[in-house]
N, C-alpha and C positions, 0 to 999 in steps of 0.2 A: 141845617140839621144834619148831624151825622147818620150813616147807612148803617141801619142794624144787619147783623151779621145773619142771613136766612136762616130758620129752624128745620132741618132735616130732620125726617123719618128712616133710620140706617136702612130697614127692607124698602122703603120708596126708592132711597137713595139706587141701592139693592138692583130691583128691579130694571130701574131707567137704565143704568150706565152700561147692565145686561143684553139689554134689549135694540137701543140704537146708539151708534156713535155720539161722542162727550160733543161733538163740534152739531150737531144735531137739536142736541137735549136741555146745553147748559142756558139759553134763554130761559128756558122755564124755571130755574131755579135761581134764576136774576144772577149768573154767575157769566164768566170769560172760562172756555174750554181749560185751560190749565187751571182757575180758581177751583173751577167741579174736580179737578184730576187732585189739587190739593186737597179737598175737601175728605176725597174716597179716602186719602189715604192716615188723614187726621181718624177718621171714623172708624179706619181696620174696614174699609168696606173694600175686597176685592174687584176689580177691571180690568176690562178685556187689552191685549193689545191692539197695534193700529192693526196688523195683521188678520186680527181674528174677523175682521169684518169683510174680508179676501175669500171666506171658507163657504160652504153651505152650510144652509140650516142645520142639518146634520151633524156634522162636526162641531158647529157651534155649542150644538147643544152636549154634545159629550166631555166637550174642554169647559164647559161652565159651571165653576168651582161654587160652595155650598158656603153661603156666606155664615162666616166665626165669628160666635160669640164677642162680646164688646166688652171692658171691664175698662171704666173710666178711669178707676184709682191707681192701676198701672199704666193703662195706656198701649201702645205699641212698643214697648220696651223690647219684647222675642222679636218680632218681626222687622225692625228696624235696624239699618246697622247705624251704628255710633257716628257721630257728626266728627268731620276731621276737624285738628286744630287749623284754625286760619292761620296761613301764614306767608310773607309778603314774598313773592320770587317775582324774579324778571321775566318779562313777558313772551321772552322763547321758551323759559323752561317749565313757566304755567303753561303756553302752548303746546309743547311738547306733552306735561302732564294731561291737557284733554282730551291729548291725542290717542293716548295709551286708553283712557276711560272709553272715549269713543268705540276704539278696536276691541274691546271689552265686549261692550255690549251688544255691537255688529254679530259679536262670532256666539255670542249666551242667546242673544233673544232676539237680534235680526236686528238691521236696517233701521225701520218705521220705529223701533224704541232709541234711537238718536236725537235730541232735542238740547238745545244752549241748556234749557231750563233743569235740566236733568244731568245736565256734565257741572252744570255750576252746584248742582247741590249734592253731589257726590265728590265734589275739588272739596265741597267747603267755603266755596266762596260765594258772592255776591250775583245774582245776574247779569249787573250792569260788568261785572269783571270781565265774564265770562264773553259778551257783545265786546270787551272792549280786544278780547285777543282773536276772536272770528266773530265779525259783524252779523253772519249769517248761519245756520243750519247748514247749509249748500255748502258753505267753505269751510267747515270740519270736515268733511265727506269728500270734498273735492281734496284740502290738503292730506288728507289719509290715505287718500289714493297716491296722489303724487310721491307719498313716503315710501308705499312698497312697491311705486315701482322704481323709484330708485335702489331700493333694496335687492330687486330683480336684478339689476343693472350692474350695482355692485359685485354682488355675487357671479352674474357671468363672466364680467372683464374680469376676476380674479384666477375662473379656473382658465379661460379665453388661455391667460399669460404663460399659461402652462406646454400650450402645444407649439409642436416643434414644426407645422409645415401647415396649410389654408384647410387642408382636410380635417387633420387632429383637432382644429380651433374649430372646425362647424360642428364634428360630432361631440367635441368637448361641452359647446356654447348649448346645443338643441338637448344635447341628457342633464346640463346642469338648469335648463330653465324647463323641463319636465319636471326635475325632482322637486325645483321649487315651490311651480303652481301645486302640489300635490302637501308640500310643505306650508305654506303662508297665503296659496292662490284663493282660496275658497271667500278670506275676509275680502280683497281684491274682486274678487266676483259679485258678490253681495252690493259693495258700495257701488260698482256698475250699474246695476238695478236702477239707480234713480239716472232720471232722463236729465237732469239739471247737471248732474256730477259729469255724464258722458258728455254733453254739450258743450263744459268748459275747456275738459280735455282734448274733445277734438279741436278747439279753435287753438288752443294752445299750441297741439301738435303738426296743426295747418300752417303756423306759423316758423318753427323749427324742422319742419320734415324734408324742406329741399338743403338746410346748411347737415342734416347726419345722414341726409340717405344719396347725393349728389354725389359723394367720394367714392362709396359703394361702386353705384351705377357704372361708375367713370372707371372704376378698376376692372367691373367684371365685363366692359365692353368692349377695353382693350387686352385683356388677360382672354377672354375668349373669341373676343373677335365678333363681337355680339354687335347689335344698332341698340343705340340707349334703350328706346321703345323695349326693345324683346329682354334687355338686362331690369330693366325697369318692372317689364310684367314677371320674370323669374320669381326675381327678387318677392315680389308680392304673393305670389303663390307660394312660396316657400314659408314666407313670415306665416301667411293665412293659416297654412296645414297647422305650423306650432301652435299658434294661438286658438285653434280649434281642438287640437289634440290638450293642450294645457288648460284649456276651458273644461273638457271632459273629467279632465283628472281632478281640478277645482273643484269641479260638483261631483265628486265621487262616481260619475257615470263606467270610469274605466279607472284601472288601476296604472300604478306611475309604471310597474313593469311592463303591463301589455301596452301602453301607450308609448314607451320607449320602442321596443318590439315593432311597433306598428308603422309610428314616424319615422324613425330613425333610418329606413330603408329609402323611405319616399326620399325624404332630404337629400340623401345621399344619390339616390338615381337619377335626382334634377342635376345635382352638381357632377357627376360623370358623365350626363346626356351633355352638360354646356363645354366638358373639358372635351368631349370625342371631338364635337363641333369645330373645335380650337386646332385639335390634332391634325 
């Protein structure tokens, strides 16, 4: 026999999806957590994000929107945007495409509203499409990461090529990858957030970090005169301070000018404390 399709009550509906998470509730309405999430959104019945279940009751109750009228013979026609035309691309440039949607949503409504199910039906396409270009949740997030910071990467070697001596290249490299995180850092911060995206990245970076940081070491041991060790610990406090002062700037804690201002001395005092040393 086929499953008839459950008869919702839009305020029942209403109420539940309100009150405790879809992954909680949707048994009782014989559904799979995304079929209830489809459901709400067939009905016009508003729901919380994964976020909102992060908040106190308090807040909860203040962001809890007043559920709108229903009119079946339109439907959600305002509310919805228009379904894209499907249309066939190659699998880097629909990758690329989810990528952009991803980055989207990350920087509008956070993190926790990232799902295959939700990039595929804003592409337009298929679910099964969407699994066949990232298998996982994890690997949108993780290759979005890897995007900008390749784009970090780029952007510094580009002003890097500009200075004329090891000084100009470090104040060059430390104010262009301030202005950056202050620029593009914030979505990069966000996808951090999940413990799955940082996991991958550190194995990855465990695995590449003695072929990019081994030549360093090796120059600034013999340029100053340093034991690997003591070039090696520099080196890491110097990265650290950036990536704390461009963490700040990412979350808006400090601004990109006073974080320049701030760093930009430290940096430099390490790198003239290792040149005296030399001297």
């Amino acid at each position: 026999m086929s499953r008839k399709a459950p008869m919702l009550d839009r305020a029942e509906l209403y109420e539940a999806v309100w009150s405790s998470p879809l992954t909680e509730i949707s048994h009782t309405f014989g559904l799979t957590p995304g079929g209830l999430a489809k459901m709400c959104d067939r009905l016009d019945v508003p729901r919380p994000k994964r976020s909102y279940w992060r908040l106190s009751a308090k807040e909860r109750t203040a962001l809890r929107p007043p559920l709108p009228p229903y009119e079946p013979a339109t439907g959600k026609a305002k509310t919805v945007s228009p379904k894209m035309k499907r249309t066939r691309l190659p699998i880097r440039e629909r990758q690329a495409q989810l990528l952009e949607i991803a980055a989207r949503i990350v920087e509008q409504e956070g993190v926790d509203e990232v799902s295959l199910n939700r990039l595929a039906r804003e592409a337009g396409i298929s679910q099964a499409q969407a699994h066949n270009c990232f298998p996982r949740r994890v690997d949108v997030l993780a290759e979005l990461a890897r995007r900008e910071i390749r784009e970090f990467e780029r952007s510094r070697q580009g002003v890097v090529l500009r200075g004329q001596d090891r000084i100009t290249q470090i104040v060059l490299s430390t104010v262009n990858y301030l202005n950056e995180a202050g620029r593009r850092g914030s979505l990069l911060q966000s996808i951090l957030l999940e413990t799955d995206v940082r996991e991958i990245l550190r194995r990855e970076r465990a695995a590449t970090r003695a072929m990019l940081t081994d030549p360093i070491i090796n120059s600034m041991s013999m340029t100053y005169g340093m034991s690997k060790e003591e070039a090696l610990g520099s080196n890491r406090l110097v990265t650290a301070l950036c990536l704390r002062t461009g963490r700040l700037i990412a979350n808006r804690d400090l601004s990109i000018e006073a974080g320049i201002r701030l760093c930009l001395p430290m940096v430099m005092g390490c790198v003239r404390s290792n040149a005296q040393r030399a001297a």
